[in-house]
N, CA, C and O of each residue as an XYZ file, in Angstrom:
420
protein
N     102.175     95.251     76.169
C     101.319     94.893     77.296
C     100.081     94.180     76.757
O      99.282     94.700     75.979
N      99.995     92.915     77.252
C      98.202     92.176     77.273
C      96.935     93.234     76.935
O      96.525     94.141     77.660
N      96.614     92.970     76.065
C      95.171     93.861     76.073
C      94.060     93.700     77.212
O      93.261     94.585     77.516
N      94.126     92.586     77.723
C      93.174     92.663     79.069
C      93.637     93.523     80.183
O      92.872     94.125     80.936
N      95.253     93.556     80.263
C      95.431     94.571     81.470
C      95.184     95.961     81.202
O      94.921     96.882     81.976
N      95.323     95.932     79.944
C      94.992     97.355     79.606
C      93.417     98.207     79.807
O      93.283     99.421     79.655
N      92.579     97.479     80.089
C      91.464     97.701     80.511
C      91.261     97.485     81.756
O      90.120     97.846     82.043
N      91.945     96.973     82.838
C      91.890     97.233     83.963
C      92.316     98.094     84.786
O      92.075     97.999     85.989
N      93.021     99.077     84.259
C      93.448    100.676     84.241
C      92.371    101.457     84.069
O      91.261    101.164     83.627
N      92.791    102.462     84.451
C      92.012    103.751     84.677
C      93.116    104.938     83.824
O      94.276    105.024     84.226
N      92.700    105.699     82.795
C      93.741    106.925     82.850
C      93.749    107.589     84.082
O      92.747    107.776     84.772
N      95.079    108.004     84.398
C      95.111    109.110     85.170
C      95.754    110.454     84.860
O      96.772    110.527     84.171
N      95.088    111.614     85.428
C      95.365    112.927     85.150
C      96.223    113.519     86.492
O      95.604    113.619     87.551
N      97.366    113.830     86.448
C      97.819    113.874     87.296
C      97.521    115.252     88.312
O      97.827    115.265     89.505
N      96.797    116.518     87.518
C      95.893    116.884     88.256
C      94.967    116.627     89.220
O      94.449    117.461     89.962
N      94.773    115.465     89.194
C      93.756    115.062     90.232
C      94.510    114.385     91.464
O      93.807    113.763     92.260
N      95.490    114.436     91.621
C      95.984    113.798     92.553
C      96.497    114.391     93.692
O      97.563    114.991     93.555
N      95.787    114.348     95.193
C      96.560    115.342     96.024
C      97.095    116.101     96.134
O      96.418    116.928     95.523
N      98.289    116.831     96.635
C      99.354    117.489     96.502
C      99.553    117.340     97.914
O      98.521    117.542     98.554
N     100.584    117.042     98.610
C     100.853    116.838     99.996
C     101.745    118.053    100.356
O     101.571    118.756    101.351
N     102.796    118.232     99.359
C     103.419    119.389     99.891
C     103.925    119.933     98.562
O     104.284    119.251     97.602
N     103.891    121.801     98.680
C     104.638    121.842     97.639
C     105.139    123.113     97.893
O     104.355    123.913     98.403
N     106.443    123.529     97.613
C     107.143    124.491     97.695
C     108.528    124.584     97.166
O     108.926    123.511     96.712
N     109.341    125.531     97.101
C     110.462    126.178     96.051
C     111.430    124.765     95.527
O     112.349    124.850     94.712
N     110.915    123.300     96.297
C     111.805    122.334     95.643
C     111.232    121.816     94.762
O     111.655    121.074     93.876
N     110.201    122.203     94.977
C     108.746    121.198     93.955
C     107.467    121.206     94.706
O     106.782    121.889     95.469
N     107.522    119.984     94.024
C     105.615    118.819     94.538
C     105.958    117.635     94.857
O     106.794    116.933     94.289
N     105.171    117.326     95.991
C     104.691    115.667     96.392
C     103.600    115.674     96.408
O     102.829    116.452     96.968
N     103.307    114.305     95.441
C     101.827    114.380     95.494
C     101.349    112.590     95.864
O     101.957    111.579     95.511
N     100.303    112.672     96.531
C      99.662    111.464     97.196
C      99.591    110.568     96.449
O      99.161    111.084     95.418
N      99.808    108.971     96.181
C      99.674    108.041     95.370
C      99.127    106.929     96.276
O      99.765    105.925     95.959
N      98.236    106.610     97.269
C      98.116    105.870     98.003
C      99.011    105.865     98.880
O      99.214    106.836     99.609
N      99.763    104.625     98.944
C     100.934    104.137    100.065
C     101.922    104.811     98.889
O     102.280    103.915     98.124
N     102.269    105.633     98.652
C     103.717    106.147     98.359
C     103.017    107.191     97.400
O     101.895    107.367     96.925
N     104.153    107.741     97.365
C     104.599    109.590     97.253
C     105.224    110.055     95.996
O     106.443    109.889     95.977
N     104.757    110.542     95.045
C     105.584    110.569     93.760
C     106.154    112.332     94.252
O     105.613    113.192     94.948
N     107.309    112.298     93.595
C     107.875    113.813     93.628
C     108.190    114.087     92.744
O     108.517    113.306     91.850
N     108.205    115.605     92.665
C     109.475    116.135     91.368
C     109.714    117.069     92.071
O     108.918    117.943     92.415
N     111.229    116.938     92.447
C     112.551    117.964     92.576
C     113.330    119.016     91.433
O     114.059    118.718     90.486
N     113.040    119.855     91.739
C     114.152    120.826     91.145
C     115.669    121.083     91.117
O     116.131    121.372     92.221
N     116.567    121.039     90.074
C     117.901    120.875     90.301
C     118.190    121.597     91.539
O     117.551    122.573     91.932
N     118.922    121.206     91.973
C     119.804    122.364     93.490
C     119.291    122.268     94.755
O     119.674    122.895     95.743
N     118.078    121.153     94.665
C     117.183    121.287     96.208
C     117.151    119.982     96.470
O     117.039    119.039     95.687
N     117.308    120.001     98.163
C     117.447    118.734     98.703
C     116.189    118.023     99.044
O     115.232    118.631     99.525
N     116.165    116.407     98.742
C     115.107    116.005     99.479
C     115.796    114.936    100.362
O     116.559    114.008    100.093
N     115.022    115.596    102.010
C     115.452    114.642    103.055
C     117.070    114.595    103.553
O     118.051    114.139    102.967
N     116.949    115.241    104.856
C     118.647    115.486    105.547
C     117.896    115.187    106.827
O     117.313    115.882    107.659
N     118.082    114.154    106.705
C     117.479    113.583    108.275
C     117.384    111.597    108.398
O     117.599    110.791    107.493
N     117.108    111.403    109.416
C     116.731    110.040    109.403
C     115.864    109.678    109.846
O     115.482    110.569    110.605
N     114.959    108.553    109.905
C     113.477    108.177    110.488
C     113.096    106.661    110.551
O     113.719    105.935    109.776
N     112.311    106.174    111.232
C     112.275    104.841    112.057
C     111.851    103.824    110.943
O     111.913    102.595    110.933
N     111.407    104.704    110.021
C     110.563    103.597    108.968
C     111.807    102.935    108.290
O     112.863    103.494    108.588
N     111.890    102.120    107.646
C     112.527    101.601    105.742
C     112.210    102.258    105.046
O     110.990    102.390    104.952
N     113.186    103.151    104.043
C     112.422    104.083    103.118
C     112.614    103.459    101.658
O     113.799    103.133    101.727
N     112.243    103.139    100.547
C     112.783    102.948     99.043
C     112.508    104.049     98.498
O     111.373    104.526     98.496
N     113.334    104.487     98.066
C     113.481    105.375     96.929
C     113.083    104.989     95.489
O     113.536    103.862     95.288
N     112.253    105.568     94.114
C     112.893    105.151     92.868
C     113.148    106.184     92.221
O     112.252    107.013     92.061
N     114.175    106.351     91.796
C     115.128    107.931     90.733
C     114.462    107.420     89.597
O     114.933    106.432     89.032
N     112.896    108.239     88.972
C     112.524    107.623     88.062
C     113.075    108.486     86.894
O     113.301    108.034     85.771
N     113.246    109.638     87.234
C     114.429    110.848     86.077
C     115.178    111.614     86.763
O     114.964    112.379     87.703
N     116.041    111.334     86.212
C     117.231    112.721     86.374
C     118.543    112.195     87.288
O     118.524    110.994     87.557
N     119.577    112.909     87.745
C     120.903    112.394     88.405
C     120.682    113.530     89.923
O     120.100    114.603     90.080
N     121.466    112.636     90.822
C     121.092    113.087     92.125
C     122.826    112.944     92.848
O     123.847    112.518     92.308
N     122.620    113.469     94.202
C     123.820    113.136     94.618
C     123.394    112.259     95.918
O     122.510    112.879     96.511
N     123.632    111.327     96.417
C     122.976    110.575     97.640
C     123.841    110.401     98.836
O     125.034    110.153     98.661
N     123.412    110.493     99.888
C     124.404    110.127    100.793
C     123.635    109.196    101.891
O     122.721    109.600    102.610
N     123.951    108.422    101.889
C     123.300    107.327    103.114
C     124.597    107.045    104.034
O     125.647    106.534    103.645
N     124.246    107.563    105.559
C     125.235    107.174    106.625
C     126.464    108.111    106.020
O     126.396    109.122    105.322
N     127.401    107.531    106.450
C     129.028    108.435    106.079
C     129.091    108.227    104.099
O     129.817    108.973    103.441
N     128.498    107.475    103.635
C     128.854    107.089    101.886
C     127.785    108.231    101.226
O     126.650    108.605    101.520
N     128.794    108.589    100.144
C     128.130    109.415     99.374
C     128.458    108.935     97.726
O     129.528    108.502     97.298
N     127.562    109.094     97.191
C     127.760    108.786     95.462
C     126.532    109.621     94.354
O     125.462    110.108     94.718
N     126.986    109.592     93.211
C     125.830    110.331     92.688
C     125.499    109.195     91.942
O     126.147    108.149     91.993
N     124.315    109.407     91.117
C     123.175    108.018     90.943
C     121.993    108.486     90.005
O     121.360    109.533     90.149
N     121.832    107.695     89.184
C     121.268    108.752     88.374
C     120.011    107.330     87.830
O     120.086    106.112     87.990
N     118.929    108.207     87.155
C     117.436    107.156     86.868
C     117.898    106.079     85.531
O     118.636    106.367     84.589
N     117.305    104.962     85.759
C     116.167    104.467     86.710
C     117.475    103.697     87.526
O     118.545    103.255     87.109
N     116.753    103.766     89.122
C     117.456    103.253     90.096
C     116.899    103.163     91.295
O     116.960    104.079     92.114
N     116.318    102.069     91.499
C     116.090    101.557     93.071
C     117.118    102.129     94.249
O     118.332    102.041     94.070
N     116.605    102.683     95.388
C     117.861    102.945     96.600
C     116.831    102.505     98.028
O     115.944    103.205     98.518
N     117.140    101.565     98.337
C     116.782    101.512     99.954
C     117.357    102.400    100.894
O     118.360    102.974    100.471
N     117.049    102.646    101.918
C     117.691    103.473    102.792
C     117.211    102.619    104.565
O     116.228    102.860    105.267
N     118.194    101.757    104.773
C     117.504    101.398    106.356
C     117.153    102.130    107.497
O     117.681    103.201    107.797
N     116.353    101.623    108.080
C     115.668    102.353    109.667
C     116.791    103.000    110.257
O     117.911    102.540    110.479
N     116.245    104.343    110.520
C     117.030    105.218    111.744
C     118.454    105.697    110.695
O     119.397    105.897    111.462
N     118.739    105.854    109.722
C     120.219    105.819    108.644
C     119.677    107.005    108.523
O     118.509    107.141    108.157
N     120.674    108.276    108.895
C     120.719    109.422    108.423
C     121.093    109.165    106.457
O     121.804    108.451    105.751
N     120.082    110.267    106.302
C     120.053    110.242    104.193
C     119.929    111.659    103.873
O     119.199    112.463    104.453
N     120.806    111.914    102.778
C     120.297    113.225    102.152
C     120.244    112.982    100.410
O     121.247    112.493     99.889
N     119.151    113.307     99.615
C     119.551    113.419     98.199
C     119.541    114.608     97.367
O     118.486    114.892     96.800
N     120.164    115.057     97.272
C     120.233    116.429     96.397
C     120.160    116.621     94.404
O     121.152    116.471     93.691
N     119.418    116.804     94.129
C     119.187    117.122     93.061
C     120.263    117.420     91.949
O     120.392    118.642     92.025
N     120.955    117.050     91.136
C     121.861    117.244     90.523
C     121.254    118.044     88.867
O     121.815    118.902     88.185
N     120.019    117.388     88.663
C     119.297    118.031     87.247
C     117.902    117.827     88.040
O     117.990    117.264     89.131
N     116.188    118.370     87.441
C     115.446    118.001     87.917
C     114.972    116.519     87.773
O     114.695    115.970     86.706
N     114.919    115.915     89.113
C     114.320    114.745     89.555
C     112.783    114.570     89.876
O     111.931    115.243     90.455
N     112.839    113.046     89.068
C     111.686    112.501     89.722
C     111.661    111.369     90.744
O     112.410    110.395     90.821
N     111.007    111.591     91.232
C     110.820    109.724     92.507
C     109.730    109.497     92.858
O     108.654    110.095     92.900
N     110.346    107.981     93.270
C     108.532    107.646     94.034
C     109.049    106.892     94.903
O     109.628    105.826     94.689
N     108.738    107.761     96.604
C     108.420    107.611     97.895
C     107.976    106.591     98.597
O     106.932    106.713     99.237
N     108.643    105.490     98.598
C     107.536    104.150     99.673
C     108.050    104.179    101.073
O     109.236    104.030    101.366
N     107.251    104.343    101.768
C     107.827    104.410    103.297
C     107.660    103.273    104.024
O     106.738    103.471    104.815
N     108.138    102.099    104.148
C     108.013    101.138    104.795
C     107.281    101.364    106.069
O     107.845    102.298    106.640
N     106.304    100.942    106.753
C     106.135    101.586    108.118
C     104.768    102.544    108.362
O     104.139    102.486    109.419
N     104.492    103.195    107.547
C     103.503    104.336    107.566
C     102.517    104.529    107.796
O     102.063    105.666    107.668
């Protein structure tokens, strides 16, 4: 990386960052416009559908995904869109990480 961009950073401590929700699957924690998580093997994130565009990024670990009737497992690093109103579920296969952009929000 350029040494000038490197000074236009800030460290960050990830302590300091929100926490939006957290319970027996993990943490989401606030990043501006999107949502970083970490999932625990065996727990689902998201069995539902919603009006926004969602992107997904599987930044660690293998998952099982199902968008609409298709299901596949999928593992990091991996971009996943998910379109408006598309029932989605992703389930944790080892612990996962992601980051949350909600088109819409």
């Amino acid at each position: 990386m350029p040494r000038q961009l490197l000074s236009m950073g800030r460290r960050m401590n990830i302590k300091d960052l929100e926490i939006i929700k957290s319970d027996e699957r993990g943490i989401m924690y606030n990043c501006d416009k999107v949502k970083f998580l970490f999932r625990k093997k065996a727990t689902i994130n998201a069995n539902r559908s919603h009006e926004d565009l969602e992107v997904l990024y599987l930044v660690k670990g293998e998952a099982k995904l199902t968008i609409g009737d298709k299901t596949k497992t999928v593992k990091a690093p991996i971009k996943i869109e998910i379109p408006r109103n598309t029932c989605h579920k992703l389930v944790a296969l080892t612990d996962i990480e992601l980051i949350e952009d909600r088109k819409g929000e």
